[in-house]
KEBADO-862625 format. One record per residue: residue in one letter; residue number from 1; x, y, z of N, C-alpha, C, CB in turn. Coordinates in Angstrom, 2 decimals, m for minus. Each point is the difference from the previous one (the first is absolute). Glycine has a CB too. Example, Ala and Ser with C-alpha at 12.3 -4.5 7.8 and 13.67 -1.06 7.14 Angstrom:
2
(torfi A,1,(13.19,m5.69,7.80),(m0.89,1.19,0.00),(0.90,1.20,0.00),(m1.89,m1.17,1.25)),
(torfi S,2,(1.54,2.22,m1.97),(0.82,1.19,0.06),(m0.77,1.09,0.73),(1.18,m0.63,m2.15)),
//
This chain:
148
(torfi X,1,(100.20,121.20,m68.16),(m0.03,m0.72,m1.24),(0.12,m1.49,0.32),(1.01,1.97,m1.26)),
(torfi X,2,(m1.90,m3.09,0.71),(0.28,m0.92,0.15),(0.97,m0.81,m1.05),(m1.98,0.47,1.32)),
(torfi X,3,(2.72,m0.98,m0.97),(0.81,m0.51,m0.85),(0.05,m1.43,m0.34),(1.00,1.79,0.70)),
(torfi X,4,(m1.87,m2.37,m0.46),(m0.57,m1.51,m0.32),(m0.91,0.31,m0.96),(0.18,m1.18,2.21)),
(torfi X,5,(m0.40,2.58,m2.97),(m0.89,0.10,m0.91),(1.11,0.28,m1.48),(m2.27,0.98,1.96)),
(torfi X,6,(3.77,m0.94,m1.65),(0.26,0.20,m0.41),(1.09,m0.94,m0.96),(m1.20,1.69,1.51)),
(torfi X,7,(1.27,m1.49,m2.57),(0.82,m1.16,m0.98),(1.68,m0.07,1.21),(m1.27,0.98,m3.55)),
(torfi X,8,(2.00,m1.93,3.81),(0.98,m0.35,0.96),(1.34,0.72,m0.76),(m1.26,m2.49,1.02)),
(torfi X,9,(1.57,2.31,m1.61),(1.18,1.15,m0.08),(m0.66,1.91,m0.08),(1.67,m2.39,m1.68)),
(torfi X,10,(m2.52,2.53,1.42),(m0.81,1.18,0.63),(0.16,0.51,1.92),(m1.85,m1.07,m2.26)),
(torfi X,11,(1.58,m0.42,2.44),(m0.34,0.05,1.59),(1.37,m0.01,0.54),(m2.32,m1.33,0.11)),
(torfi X,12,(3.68,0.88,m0.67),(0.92,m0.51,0.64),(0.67,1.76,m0.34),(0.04,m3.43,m0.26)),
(torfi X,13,(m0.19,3.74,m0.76),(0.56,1.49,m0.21),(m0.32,0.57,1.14),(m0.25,0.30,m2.34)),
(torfi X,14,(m0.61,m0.04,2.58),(m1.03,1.03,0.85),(0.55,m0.11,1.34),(m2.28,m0.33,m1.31)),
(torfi X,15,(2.78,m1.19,1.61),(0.33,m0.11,1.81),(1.46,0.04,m0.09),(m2.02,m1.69,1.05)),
(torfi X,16,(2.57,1.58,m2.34),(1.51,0.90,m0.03),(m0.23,1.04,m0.41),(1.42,m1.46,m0.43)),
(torfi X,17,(m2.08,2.53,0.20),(m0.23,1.01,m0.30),(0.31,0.40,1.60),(m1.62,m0.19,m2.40)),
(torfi X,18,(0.40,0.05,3.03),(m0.45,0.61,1.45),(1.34,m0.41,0.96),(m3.02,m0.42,m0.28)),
(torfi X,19,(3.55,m0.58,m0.02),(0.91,m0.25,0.92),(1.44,1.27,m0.36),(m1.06,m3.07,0.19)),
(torfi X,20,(1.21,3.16,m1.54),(0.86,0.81,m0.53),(m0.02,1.16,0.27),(0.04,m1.20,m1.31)),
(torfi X,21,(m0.80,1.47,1.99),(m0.94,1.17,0.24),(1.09,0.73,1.89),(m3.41,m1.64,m1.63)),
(torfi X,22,(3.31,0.29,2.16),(m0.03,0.05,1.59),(1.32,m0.20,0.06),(m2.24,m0.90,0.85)),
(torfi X,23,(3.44,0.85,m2.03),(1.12,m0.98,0.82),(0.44,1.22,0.48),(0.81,m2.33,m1.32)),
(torfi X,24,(m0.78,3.46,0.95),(0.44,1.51,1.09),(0.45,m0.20,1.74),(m2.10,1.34,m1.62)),
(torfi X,25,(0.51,m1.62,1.72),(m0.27,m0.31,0.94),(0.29,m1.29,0.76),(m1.17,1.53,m0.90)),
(torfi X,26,(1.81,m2.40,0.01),(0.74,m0.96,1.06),(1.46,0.05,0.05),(m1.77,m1.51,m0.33)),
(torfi X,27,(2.44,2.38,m0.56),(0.87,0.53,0.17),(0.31,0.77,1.03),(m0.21,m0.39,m1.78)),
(torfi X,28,(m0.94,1.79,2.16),(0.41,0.49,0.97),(m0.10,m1.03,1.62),(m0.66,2.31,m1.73)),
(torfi X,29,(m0.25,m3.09,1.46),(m0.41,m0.75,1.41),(1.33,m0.96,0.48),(m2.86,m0.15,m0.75)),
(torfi X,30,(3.35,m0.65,m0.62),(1.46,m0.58,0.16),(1.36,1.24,0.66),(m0.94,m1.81,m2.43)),
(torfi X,31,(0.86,2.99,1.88),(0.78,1.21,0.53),(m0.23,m0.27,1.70),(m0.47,1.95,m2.35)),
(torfi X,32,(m0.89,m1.25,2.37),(m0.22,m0.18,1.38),(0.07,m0.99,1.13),(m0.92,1.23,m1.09)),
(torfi X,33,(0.56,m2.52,0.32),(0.81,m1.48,1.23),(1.71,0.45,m0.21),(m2.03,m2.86,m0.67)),
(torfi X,34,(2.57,2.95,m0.06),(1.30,m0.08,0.30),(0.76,1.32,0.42),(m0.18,m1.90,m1.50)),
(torfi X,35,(m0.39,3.02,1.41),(0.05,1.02,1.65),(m0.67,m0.36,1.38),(m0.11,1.83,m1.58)),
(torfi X,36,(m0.87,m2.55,1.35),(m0.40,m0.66,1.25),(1.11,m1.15,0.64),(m2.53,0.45,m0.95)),
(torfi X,37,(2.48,m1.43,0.22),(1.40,m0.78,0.42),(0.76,0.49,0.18),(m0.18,m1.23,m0.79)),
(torfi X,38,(1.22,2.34,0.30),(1.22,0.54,0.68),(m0.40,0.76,1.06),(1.26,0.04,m1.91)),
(torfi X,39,(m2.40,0.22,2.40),(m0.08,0.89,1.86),(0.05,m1.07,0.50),(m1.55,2.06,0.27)),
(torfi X,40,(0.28,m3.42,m0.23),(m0.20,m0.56,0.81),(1.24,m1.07,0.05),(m2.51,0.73,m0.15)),
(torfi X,41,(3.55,m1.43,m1.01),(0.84,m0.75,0.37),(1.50,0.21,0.15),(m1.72,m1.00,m0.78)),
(torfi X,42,(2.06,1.58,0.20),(0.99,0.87,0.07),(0.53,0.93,1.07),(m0.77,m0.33,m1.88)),
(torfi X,43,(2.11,m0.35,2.88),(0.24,1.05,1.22),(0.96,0.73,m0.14),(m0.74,m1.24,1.40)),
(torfi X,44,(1.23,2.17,m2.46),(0.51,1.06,m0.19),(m0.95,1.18,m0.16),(1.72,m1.37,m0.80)),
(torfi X,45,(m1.43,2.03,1.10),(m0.54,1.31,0.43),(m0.06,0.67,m1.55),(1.15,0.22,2.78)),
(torfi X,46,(m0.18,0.03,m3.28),(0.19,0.91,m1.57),(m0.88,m1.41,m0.59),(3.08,1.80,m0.30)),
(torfi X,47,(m3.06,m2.54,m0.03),(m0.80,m1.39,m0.90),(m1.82,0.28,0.53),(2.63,m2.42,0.26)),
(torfi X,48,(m2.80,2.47,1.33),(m1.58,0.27,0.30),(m0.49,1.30,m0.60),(0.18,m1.22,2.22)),
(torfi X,49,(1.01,2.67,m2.11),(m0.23,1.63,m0.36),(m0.49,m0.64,m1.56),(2.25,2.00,1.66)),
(torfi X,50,(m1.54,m2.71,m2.62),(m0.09,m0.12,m1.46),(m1.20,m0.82,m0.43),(2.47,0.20,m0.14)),
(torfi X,51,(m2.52,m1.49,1.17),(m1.09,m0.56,m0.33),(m1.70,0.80,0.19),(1.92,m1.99,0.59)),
(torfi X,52,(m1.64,2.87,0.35),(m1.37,1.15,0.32),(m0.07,0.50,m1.11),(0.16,0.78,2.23)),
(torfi X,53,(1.19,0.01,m3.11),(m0.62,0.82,m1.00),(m0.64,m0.77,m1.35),(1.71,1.76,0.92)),
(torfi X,54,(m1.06,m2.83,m1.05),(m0.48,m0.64,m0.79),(m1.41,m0.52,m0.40),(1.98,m0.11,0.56)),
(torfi X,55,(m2.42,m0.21,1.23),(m1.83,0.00,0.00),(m0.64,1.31,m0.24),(m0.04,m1.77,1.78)),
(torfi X,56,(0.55,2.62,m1.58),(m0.72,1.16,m0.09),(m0.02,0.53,m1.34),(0.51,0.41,2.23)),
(torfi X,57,(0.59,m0.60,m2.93),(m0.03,m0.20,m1.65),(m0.87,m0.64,m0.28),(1.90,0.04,m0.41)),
(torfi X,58,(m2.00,m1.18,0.44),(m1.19,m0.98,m0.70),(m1.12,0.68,0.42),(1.02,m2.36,0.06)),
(torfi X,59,(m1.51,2.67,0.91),(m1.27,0.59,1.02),(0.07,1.12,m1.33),(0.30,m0.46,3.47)),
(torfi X,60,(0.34,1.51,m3.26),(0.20,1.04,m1.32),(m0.25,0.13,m1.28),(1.16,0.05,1.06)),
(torfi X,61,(m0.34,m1.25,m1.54),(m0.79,m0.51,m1.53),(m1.20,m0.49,m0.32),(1.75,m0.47,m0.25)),
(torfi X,62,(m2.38,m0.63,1.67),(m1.39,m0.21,m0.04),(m1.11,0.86,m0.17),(0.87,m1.33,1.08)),
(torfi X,63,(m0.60,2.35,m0.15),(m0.92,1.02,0.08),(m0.14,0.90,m1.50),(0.63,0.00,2.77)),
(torfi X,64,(0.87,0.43,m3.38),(m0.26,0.78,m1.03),(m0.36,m1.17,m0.77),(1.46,2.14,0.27)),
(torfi X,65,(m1.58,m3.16,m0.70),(m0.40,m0.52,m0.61),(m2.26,m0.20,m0.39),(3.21,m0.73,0.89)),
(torfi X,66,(m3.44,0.85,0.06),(m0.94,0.00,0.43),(m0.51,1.37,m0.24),(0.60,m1.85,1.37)),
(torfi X,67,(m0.05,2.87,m1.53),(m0.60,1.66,m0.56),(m0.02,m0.26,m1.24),(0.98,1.77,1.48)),
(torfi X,68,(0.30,m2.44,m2.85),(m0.73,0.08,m0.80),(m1.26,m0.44,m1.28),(1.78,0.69,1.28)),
(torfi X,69,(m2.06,m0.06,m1.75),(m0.90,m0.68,m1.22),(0.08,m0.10,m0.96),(m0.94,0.32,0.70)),
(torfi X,70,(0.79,m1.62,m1.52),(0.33,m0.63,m1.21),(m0.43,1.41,m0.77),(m0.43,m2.98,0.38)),
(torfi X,71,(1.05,3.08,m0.99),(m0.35,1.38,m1.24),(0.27,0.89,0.15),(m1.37,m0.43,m0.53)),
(torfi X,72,(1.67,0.90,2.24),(m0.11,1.46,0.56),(1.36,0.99,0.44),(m2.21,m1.16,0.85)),
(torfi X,73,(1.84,2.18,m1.19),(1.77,1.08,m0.29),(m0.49,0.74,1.61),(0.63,1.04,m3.70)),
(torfi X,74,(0.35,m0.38,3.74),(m0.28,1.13,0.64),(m0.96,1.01,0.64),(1.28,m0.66,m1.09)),
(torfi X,75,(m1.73,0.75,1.83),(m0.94,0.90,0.59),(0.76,1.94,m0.38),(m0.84,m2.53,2.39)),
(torfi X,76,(1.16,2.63,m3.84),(0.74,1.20,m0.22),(m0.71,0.58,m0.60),(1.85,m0.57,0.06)),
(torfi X,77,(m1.91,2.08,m0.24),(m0.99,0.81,m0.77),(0.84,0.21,m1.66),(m1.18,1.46,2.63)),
(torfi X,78,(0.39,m2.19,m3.68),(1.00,m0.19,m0.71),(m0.68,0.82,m0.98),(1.16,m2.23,0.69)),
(torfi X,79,(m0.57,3.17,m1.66),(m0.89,0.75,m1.41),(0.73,m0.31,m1.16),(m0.88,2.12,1.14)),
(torfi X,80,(m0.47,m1.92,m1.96),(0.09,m0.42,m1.23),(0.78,0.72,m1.05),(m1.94,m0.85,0.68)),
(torfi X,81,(1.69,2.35,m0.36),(0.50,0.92,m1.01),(0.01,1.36,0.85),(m0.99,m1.32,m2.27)),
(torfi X,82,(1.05,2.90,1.96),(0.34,0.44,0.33),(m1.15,1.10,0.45),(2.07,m1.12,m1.03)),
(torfi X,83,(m3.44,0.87,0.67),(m1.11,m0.29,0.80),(0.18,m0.30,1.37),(m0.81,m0.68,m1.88)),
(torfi X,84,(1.43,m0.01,2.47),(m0.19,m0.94,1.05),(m1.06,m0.60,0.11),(1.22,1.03,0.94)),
(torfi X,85,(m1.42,m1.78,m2.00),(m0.91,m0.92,0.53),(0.01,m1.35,0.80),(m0.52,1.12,m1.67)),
(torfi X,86,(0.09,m1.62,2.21),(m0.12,m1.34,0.56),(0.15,m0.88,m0.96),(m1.35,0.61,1.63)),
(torfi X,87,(2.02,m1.86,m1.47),(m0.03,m1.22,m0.73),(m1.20,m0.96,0.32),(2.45,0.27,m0.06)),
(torfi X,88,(m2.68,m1.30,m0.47),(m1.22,m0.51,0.19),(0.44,m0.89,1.54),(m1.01,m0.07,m3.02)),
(torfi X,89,(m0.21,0.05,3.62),(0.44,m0.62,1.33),(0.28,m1.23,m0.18),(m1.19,1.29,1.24)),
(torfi X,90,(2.04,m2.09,m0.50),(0.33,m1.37,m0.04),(0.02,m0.71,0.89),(0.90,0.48,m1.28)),
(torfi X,91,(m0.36,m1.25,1.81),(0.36,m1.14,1.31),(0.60,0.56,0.67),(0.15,m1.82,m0.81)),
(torfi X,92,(0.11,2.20,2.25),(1.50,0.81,0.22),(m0.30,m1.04,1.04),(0.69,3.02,m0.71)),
(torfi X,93,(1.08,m3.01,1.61),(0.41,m1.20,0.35),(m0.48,1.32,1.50),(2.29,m2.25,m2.09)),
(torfi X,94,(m2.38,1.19,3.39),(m0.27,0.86,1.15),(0.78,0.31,0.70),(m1.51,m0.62,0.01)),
(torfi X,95,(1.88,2.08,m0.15),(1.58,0.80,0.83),(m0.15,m0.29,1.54),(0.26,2.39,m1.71)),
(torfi X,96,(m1.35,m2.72,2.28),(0.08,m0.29,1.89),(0.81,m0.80,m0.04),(m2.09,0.17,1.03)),
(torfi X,97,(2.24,m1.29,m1.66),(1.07,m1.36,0.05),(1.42,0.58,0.41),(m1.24,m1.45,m2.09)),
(torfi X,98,(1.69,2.12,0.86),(0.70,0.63,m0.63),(0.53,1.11,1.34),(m1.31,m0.60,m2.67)),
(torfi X,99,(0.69,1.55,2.85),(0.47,1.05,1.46),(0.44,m1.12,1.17),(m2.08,2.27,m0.39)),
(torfi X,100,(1.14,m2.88,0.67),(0.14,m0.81,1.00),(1.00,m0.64,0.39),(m1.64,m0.03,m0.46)),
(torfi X,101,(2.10,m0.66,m0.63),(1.25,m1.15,0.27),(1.08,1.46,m0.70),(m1.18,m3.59,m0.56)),
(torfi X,102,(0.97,4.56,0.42),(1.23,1.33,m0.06),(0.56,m0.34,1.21),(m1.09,2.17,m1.22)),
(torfi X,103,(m0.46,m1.79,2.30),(0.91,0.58,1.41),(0.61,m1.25,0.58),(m1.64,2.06,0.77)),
(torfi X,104,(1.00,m3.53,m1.10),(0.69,m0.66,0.70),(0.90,m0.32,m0.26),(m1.22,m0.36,0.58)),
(torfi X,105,(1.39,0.57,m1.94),(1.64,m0.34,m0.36),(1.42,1.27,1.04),(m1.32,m0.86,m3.31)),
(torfi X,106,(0.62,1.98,3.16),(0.46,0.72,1.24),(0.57,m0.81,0.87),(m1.58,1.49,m0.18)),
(torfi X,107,(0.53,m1.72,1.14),(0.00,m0.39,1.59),(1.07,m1.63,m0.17),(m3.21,1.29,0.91)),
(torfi X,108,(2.52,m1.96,m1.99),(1.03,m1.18,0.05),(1.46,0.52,0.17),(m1.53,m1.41,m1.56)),
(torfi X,109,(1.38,2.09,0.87),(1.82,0.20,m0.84),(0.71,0.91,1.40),(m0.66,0.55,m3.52)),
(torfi X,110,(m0.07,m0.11,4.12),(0.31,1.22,1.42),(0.21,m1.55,1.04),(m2.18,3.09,m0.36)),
(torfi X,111,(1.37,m3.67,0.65),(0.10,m0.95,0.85),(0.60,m1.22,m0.24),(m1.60,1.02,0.59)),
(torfi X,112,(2.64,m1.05,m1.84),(0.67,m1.32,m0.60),(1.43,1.25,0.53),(m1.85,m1.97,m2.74)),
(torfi X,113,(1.65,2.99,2.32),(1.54,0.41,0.54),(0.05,0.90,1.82),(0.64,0.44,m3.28)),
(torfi X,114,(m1.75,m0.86,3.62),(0.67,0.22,1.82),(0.23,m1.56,0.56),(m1.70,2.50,0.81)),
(torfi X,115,(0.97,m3.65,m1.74),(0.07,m0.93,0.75),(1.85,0.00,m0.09),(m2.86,m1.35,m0.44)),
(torfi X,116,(3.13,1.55,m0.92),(1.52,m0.34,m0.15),(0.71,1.12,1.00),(m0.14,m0.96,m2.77)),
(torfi X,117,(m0.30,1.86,2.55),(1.34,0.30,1.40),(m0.65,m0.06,1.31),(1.48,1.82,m1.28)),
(torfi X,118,(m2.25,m2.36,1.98),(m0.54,m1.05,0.86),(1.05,m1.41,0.14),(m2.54,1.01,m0.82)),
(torfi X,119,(2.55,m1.40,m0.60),(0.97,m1.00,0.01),(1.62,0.21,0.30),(m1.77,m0.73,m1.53)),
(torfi X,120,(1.94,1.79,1.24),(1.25,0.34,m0.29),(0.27,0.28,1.79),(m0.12,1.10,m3.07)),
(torfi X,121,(m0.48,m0.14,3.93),(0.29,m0.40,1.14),(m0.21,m0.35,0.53),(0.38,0.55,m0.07)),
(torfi X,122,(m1.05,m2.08,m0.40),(m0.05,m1.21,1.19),(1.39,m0.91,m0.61),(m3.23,m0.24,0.61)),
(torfi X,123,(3.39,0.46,m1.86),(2.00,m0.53,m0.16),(0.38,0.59,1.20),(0.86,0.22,m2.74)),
(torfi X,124,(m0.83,1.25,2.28),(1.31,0.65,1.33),(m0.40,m0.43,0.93),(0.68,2.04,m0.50)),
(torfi X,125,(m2.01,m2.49,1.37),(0.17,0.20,1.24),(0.18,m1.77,0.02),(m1.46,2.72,0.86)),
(torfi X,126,(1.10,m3.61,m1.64),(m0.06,m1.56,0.17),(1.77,m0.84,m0.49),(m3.29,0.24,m0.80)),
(torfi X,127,(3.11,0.63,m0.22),(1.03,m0.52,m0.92),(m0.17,m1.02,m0.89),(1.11,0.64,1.51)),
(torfi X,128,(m2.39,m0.92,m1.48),(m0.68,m0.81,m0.59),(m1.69,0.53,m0.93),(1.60,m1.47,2.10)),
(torfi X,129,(m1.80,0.54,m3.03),(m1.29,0.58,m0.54),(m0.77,m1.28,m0.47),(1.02,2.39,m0.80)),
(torfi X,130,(m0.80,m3.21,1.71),(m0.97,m1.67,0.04),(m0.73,0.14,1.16),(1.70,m1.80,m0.97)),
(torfi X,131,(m3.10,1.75,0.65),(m0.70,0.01,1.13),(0.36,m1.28,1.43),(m1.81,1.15,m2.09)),
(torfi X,132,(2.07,m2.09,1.39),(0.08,m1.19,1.26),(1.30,0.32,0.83),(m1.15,m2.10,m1.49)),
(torfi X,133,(2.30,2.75,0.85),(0.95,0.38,0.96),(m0.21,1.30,0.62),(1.45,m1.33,m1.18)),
(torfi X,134,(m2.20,2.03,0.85),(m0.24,1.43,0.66),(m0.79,m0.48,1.40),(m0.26,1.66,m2.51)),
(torfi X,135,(m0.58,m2.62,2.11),(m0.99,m0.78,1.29),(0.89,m0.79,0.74),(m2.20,m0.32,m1.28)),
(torfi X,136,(3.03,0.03,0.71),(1.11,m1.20,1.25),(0.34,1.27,0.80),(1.58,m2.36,m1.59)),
(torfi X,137,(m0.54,3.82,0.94),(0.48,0.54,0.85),(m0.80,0.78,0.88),(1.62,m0.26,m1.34)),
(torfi X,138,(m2.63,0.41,1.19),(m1.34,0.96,0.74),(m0.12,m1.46,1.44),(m2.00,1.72,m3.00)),
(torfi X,139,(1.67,m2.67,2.30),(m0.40,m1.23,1.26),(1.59,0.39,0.73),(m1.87,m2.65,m1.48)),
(torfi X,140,(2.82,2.69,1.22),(1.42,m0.54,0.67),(0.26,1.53,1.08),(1.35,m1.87,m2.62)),
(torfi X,141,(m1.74,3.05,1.77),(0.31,1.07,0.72),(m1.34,0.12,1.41),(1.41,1.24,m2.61)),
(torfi X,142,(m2.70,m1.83,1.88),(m1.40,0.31,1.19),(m0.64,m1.16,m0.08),(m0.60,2.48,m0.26)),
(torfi X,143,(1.32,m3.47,1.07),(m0.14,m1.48,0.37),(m1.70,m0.03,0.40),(2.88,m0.46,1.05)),
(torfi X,144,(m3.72,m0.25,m1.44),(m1.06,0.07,0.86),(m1.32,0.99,m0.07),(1.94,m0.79,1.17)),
(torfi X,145,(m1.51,2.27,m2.05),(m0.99,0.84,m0.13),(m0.65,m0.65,m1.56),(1.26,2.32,1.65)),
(torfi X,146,(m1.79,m3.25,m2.13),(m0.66,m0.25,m0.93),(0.12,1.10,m1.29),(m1.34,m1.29,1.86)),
(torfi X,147,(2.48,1.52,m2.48),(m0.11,1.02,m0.82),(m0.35,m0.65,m1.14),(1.47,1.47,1.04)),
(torfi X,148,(m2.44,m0.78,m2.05),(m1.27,m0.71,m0.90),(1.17,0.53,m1.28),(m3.32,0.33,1.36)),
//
């Protein structure tokens, strides 16, 4: 649609319309920088485990967001009366989205709780759960072997 054809509060609706449309989606993307920032800056161990799930949330909401469609219900076999008849077909929103981010919500949620007791015995064995002091005592105990 061109919108230079169009009277200016017409046109100005329309690109707050479309924008109104997307803020979902910068919502989830803002989610996701700030699970990204807590892995990459953040050297606590439980703060990096939290900041992961957090991207993977946003990653989560993006995706289902993206299955559905303006108008559209359920992919359910729905009847009218006692016929069983079919209802008239409509929009249905797309369940792959939907299964998909099921299982990964799985696997996240499985791998947000081994990292934590991962964490839990590198306390016991560190006594610590800051990455930069876990690396001092690794350098202090194996002087010289470059531990990454």
């Amino acid at each position: 649609m061109n919108l230079a054809l169009l009277e200016p509060s017409t046109a100005s609706f329309l690109k707050v319309a479309s924008l109104a449309g997307t803020y979902n989606y910068a919502l989830y993307v803002v989610l996701m920088m700030i699970g990204f920032y807590g892995v990459i800056a953040k050297k606590n161990l439980i703060k990096q485990a939290l900041g992961l799930g957090l991207f993977s949330t946003g990653i989560f909401l993006f995706y289902i967001s993206m299955g559905v469609v303006e108008g559209g219900t359920a992919p359910v076999w729905w009847t009218t009366d006692e016929a069983h008849l079919l209802k008239a077909a409509g929009p249905y929103d797309n369940p792959l989205t939907h299964v998909l981010i099921l299982t990964a919500i799985v696997v996240s949620v499985s791998t947000l709780a081994v990292a934590m007791a991962l964490i839990v015995n590198i306390q016991r064995a560190y006594g610590t759960i800051e990455e930069d002091e876990i690396r001092a005592i690794e350098d202090a105990e194996h002087p010289g072997e470059g531990v990454i």
